[in-house]
C-alpha positions in Angstrom: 23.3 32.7 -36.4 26.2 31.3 -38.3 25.9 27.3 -37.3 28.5 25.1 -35.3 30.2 23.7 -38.5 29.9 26.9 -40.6 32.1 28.6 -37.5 34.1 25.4 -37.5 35.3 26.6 -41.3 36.1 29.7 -40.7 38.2 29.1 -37.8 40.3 26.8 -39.7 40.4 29.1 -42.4 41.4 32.4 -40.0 44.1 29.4 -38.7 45.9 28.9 -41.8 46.1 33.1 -42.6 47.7 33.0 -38.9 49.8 30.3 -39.1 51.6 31.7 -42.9 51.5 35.3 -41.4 53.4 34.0 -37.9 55.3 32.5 -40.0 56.5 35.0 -42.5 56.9 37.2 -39.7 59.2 34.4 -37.0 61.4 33.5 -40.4 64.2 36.3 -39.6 64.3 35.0 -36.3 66.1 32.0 -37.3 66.8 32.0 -40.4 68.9 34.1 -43.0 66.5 35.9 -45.4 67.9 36.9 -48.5 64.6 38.2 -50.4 60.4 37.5 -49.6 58.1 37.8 -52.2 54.4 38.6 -52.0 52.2 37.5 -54.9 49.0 36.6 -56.1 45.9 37.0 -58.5 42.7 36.8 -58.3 40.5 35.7 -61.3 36.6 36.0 -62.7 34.8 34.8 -64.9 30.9 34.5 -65.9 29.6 31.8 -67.7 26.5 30.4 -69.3 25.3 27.5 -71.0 21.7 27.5 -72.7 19.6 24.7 -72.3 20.5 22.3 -74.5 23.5 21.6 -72.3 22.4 23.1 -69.7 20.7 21.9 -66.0 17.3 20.3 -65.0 16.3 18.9 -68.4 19.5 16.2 -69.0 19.9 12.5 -67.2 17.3 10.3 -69.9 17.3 7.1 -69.2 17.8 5.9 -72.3 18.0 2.0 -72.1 16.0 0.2 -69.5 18.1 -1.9 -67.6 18.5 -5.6 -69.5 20.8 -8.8 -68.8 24.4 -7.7 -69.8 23.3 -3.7 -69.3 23.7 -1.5 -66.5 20.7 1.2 -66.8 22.5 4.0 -69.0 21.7 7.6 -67.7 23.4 10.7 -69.3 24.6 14.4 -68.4 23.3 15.9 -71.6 19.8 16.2 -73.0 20.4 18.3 -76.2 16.7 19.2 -75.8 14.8 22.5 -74.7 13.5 20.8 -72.0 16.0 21.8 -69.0 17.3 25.5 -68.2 20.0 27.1 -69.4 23.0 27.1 -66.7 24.5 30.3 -65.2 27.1 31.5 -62.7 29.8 33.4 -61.8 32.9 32.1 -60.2 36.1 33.8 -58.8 39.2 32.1 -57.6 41.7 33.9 -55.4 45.3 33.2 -54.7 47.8 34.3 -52.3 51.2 33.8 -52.0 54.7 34.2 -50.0 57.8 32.5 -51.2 61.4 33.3 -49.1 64.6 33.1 -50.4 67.1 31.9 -47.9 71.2 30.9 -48.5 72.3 28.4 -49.5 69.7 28.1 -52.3 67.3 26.9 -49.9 63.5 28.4 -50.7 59.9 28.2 -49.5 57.0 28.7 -51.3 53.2 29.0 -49.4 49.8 29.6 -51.9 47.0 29.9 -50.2 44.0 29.5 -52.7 39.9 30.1 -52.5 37.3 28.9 -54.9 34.0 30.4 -55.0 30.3 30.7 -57.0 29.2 34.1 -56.4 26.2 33.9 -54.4 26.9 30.4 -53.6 28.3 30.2 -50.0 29.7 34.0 -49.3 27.6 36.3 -47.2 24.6 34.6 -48.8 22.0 36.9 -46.3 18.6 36.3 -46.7 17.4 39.8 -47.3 13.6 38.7 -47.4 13.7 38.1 -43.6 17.1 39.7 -42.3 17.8 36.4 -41.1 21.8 36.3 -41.0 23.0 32.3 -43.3 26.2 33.3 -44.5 28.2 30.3 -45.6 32.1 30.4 -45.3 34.5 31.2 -48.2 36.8 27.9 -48.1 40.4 28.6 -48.2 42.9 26.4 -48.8 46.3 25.5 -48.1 46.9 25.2 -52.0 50.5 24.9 -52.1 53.6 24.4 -49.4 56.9 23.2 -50.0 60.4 23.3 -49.4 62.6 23.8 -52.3 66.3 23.3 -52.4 69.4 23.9 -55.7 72.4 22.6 -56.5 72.5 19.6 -54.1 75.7 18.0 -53.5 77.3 20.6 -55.8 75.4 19.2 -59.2 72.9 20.9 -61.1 70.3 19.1 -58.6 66.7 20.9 -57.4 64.7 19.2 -55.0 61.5 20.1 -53.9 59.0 18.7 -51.7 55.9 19.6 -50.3 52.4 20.5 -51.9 53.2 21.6 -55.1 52.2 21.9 -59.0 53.4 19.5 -61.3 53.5 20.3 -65.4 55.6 17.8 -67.2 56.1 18.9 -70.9 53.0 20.5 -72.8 50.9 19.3 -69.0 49.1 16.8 -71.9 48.5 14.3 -69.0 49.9 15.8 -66.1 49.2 19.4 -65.9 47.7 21.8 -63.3 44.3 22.5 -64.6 45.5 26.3 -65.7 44.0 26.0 -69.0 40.4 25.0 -68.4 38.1 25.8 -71.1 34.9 26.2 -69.6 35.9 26.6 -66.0 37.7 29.0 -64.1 41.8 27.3 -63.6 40.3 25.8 -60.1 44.0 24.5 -60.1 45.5 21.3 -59.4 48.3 20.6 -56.7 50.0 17.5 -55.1 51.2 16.2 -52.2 54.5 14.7 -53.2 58.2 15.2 -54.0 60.2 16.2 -57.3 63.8 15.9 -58.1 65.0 17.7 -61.4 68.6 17.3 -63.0 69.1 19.7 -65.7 71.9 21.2 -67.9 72.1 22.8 -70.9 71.2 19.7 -73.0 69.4 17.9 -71.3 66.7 17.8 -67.7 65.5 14.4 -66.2 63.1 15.1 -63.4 61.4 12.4 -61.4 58.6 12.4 -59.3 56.2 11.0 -57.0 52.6 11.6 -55.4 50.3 10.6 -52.5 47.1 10.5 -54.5 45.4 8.7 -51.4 46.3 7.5 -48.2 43.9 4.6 -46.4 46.3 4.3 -43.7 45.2 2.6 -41.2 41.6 1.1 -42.6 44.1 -0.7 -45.3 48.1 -1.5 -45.1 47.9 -1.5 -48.9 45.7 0.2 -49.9 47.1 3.7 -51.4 46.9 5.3 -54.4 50.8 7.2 -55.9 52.1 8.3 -58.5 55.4 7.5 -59.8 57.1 9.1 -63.3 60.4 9.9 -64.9 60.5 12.9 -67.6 63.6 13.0 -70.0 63.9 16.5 -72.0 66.8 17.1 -74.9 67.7 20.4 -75.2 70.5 20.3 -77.3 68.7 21.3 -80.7 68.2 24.9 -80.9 64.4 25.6 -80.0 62.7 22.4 -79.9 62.8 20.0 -77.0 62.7 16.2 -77.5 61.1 14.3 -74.7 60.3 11.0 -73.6 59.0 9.4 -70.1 57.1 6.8 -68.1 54.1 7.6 -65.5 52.7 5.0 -63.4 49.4 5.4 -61.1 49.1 2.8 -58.5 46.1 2.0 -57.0 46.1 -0.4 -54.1 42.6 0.3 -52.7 40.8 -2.8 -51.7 37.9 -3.6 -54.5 35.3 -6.4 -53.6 32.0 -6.8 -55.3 29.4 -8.1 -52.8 29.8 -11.7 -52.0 27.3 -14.5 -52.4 29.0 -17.5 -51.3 30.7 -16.4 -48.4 34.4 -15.8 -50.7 34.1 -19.3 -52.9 33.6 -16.7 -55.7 37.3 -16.2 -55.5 37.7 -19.9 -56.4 35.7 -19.8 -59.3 37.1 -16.5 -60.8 34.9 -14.4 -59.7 35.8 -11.4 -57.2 39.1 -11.8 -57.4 40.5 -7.9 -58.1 44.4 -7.0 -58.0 46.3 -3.9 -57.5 45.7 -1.7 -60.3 48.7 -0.7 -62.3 48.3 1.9 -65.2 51.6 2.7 -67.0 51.8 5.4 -69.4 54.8 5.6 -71.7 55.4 8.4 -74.5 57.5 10.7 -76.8 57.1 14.4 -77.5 58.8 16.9 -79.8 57.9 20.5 -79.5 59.2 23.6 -80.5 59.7 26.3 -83.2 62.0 26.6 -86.9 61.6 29.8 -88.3 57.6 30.5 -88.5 56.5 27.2 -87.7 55.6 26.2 -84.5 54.8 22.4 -83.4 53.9 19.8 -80.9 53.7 16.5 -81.4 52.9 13.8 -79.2 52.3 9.8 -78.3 51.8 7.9 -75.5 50.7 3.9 -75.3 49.6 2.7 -71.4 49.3 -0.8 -70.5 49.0 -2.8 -66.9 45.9 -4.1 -65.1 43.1 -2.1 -64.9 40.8 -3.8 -62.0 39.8 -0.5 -60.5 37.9 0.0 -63.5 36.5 -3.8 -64.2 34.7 -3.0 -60.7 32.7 -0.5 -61.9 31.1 -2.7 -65.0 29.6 -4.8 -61.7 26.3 -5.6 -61.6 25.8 -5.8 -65.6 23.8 -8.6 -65.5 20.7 -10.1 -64.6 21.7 -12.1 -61.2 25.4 -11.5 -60.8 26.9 -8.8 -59.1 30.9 -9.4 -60.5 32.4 -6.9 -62.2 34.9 -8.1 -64.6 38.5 -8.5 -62.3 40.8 -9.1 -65.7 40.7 -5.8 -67.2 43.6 -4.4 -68.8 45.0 -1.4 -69.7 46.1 -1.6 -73.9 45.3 2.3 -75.3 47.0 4.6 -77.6 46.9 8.4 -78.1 48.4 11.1 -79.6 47.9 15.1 -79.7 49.3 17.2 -82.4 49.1 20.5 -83.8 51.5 22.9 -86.0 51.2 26.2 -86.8 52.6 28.6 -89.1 52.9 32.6 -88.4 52.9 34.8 -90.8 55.7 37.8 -90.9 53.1 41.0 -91.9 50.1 43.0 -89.7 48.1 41.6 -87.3 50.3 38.5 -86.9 48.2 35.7 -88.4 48.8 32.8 -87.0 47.2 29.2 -88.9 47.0 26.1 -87.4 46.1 22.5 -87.7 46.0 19.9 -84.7 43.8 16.7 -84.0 44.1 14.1 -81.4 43.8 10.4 -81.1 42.3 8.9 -77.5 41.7 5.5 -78.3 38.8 3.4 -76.7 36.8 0.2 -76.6 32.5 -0.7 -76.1 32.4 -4.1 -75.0 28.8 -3.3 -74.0 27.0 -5.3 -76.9 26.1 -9.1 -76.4 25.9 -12.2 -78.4 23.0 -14.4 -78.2 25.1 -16.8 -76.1 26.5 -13.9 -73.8 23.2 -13.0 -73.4 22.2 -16.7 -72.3 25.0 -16.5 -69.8 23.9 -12.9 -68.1 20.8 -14.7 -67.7 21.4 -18.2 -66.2 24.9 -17.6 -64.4 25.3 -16.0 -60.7 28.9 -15.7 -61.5 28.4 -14.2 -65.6 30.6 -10.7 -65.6 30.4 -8.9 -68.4 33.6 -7.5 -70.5 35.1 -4.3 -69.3 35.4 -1.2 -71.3 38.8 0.4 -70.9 39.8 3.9 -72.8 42.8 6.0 -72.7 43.4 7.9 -69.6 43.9 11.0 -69.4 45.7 11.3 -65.8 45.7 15.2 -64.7 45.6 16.7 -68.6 45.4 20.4 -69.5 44.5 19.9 -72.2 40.6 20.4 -73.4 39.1 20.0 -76.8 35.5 21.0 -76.3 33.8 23.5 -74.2 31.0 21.2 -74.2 32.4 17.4 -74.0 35.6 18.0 -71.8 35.0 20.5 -69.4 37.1 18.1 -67.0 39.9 17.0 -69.2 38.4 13.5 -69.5 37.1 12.7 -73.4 38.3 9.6 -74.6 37.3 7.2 -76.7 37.5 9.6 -79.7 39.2 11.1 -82.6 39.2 14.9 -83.4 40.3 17.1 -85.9 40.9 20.8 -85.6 41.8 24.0 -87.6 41.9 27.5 -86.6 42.9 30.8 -87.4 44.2 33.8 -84.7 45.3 37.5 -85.4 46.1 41.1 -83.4 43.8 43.6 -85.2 45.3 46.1 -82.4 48.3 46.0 -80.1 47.4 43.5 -77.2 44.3 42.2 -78.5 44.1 38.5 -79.6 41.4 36.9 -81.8 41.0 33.1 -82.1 38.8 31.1 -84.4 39.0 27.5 -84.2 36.6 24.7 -85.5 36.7 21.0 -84.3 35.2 17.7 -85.5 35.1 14.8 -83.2 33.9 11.4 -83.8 33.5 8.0 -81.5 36.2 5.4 -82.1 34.0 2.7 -80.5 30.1 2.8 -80.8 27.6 1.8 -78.1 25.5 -1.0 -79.3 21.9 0.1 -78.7 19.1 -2.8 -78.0 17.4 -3.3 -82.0 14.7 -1.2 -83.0 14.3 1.3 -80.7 11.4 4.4 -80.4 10.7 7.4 -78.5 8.2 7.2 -75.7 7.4 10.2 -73.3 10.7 11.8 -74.6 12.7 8.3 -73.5 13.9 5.7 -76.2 13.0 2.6 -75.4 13.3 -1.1 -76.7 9.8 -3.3 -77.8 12.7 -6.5 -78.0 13.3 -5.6 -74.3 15.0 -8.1 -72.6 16.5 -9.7 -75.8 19.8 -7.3 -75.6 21.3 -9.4 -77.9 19.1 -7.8 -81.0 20.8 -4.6 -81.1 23.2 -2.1 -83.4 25.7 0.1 -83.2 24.9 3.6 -82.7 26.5 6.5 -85.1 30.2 7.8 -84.5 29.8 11.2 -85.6 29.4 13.2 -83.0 29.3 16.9 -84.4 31.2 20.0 -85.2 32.4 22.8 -82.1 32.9 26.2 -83.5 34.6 28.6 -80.8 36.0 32.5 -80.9 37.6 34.3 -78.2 39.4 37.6 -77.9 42.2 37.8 -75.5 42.7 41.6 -74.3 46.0 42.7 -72.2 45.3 46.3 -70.9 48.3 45.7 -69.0 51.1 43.3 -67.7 49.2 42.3 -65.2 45.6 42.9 -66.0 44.0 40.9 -68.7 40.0 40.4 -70.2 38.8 37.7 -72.0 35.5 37.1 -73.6 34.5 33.9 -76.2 31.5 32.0 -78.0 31.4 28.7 -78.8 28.4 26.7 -80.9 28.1 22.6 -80.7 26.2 21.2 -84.3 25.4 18.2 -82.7 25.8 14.9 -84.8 23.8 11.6 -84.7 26.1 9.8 -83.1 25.9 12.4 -80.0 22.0 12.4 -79.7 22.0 9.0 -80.1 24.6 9.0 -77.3 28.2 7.3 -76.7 30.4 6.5 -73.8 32.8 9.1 -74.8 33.1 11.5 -70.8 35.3 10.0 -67.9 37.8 8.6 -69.8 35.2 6.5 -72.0 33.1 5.6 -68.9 30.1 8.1 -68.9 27.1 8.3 -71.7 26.7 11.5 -73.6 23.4 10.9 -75.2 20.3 13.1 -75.3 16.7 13.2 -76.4 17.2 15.5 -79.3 19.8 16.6 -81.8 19.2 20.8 -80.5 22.5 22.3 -80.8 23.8 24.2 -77.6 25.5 27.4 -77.3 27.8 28.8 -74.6 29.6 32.6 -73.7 31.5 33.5 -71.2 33.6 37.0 -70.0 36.6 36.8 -67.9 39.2 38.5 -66.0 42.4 37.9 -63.9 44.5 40.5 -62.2 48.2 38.8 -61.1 50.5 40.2 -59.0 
């Protein structure tokens, strides 16, 4: 039998397929349709990762835990001693927008995520026995979208949405993942756009969280204002702020009953991360380009609570953290006019980032003898909600930091509809982790004979390899498209060795070995 919360799924699911049909059909009861659209698509795609980057054999410790030094673990082995990692996924959308007078819309996505064989009539067919999970559906997107407001070139639209500002650099809506499916990304929020013909301002804001009632100020929102210039023929110039603030409470765990706050430790503020940049994209004659910067700044105490613990008695994390990071993403391009199209292109990106994980001797004394010793935070660019993704292998989520990269490629039609892309990478560490002094291999796990002296130790290496990637895009038809690709990692010292380079320059990336993984994948998507 299905179980009690299993059912509980489903019926909320079967609810929200009610509630948007009742509700498609009730809307010419009361209101005055002009035009309803149906739409959708649903998209596969298989993917597999051998060992070396695969599951089971990754998560080395790979420095015992030492005054100063949280216990480092990592998501990578780069070995042959995991499995390779396999699966399908499929994402479905559906969707009913309504055009009423008065340039007054609505738009309603429902959306569903799956792994095939992973929760969808999942029957044991060993013993009959009847344990199929429930497909989640979701109410993806919702809102209410009005034009020309007050008889200006004004759109406002709120409700559960998509947001892409510019390129979608750092806010995007996860619809170019490279080693994923597009699971998508929507938000709960509002967006007001003024736009002519030389020029759009939109601004917008986000519920990221809500801890109402447990906190009165304790949300996280975002906030941004996005400038474009239109007024050059083909090419946009843009500038714009974002701001993320988190107000969640943040406490380490107290030892003297909240005199910690007196002497400077525990003593976390609202977290305020402000992201300003420029952008100029567009095309002149065969050249296409997109260039862009962005510096952020503010206090960063959400993430000086998670260096807590680093040392040998005190539990503080470090609660004057700051935001100070720059980055940049370019590439241009230049098309040729002859068969096949080819296309040549050179890009690299900047996401700078800091390792304050090393200690001096006396920094080392201090994580030994003081309850109240934090040590110093390590804060990287973030990367906010970014499409973009620059390895199939170190930003699957959109989070690498803490890095430079350099790319080249090279794409052509061979055949009408068919497109071929070769592109190679290189990607180094800006800011090395500082490794306890010598170190050797025991039962597959480095480990340090100076251990607890943290203090003897040196940087690790910055080069962290080379990604070589093809894929060839297929369009059998407007709607129907086929996608397969290969990609190869030649993993560098710096990588085996291992980095903080993943979660915005807060996870480790090092292995055991130097094995170099590989990865394929085949995909589809049908829109309508």
């Amino acid at each position: 039998m299905v179980k009690t919360e299993e059912k509980s799924k489903m019926r909320k699911s079967i609810v929200i397929l009610l509630v948007a049909v009742t509700v498609g059909l009730a809307v010419p009861a009361f209101a005055d349709l002009q035009n309803v659209q149906v739409g959708g698509s649903i998209a596969i795609r298989g993917n597999y990762w051998t060992q070396e980057a695969g599951s089971g054999g990754y998560g080395p410790l790979r420095w015992v835990s030492q005054p100063g030094r949280s216990a480092v673990n990592s998501l990578f082995g780069w070995d042959n001693n995991g499995n390779g990692n396999s699966y399908v996924e499929e994402r479905t959308r559906l969707n009913v927008k309504a055009d009423f007078t008065d340039n007054v819309s609505a738009f309603i996505e429902l959306d569903s995520y799956d792994v095939w064989g992973n929760n969808f009539r999942s029957q044991n067919w060993t013993t009959g026995q009847d344990t199929r999970g429930v497909a989640d559906v979701t109410l993806y997107q919702a809102y209410i979208e009005a034009k020309e407001m007050f008889g200006y070139p004004l759109q406002l639209r709120i409700g559960r949405q998509e947001l892409s500002l510019g390129s979608g650099w750092l806010i995007g809506d996860n619809s170019r993942s490279l080693g994923y499916s597009a699971t998508g990304l929507s938000f709960d929020g509002v967006r007001a756009t003024y736009a002519t013909d030389q020029f759009s301002v939109d601004a917008v804001w986000a519920k990221l969280a809500e801890k109402s009632p447990n906190e009165e100020d304790g949300d996280v929102d975002l906030y941004g204002v996005y400038g474009t210039y239109k007024g050059i023929e083909n090419i946009s110039l843009d500038a714009y702020w974002l701001m993320v603030r988190d107000a969640r409470s943040v406490n380490d765990t107290p030892v003297l009953g909240g005199i910690e706050h007196w002497l400077g430790a525990d003593d976390y503020d609202v977290t305020n991360l402000h992201t300003v940049g420029l952008r100029a994209a567009g095309t002149y004659n065969q050249i296409d380009f997109n260039v862009e910067g962005a510096y952020q700044f503010g206090n960063a105490d959400a993430v000086g609570n998670t260096f807590a613990a680093a040392g040998l008695v005190s539990p503080y994390g470090d609660d004057n953290a700051k935001f100070n990071n720059w980055a940049a993403n370019v590439e241009v391009g230049y098309t040729f006019d002859m068969t096949y199209s080819p296309r040549v292109f050179v890009g690299g990106a900047y996401l700078s980032g800091e390792d304050n994980r090393d200690l001096n001797f006396w920094q080392w004394v201090g994580a030994v003898a003081c309850p109240f010793w934090h040590a110093n935070s390590s804060v990287s660019f973030n990367r906010l909600f970014s499409n973009e993704q620059y390895s199939y292998f170190l930003d699957a989520n959109g989070d690498l930091s803490n890095v430079w990269l350099a790319r080249a490629g090279v794409s052509a039609m061979p055949m009408e509809n068919l497109k071929v892309t070769l592109t190679g990478t290189y990607l180094q560490s800006l800011s090395d982790y500082s490794s306890t002094w010598p170190t050797y291999t025991l039962f597959g796990c480095r480990m340090a004979p100076l251990y607890p002296f943290s203090f003897f130790d040196q940087n690790n290496s910055d080069d962290l390899g080379w990604e070589l990637a093809v894929k060839a895009l297929y369009k059998y038809s407007a709607d129907l498209s086929f996608e397969a690709g290969y990609a190869h990692f030649f993993v560098g010292k710096g990588l085996a060795e291992g980095n903080f380079n993943g979660s915005n320059g807060l996870s480790f990336n090092g292995g055991t070995d130097n094995n170099d993984p590989d990865y394929f994948y085949f995909a589809t998507k049908l829109s309508f």
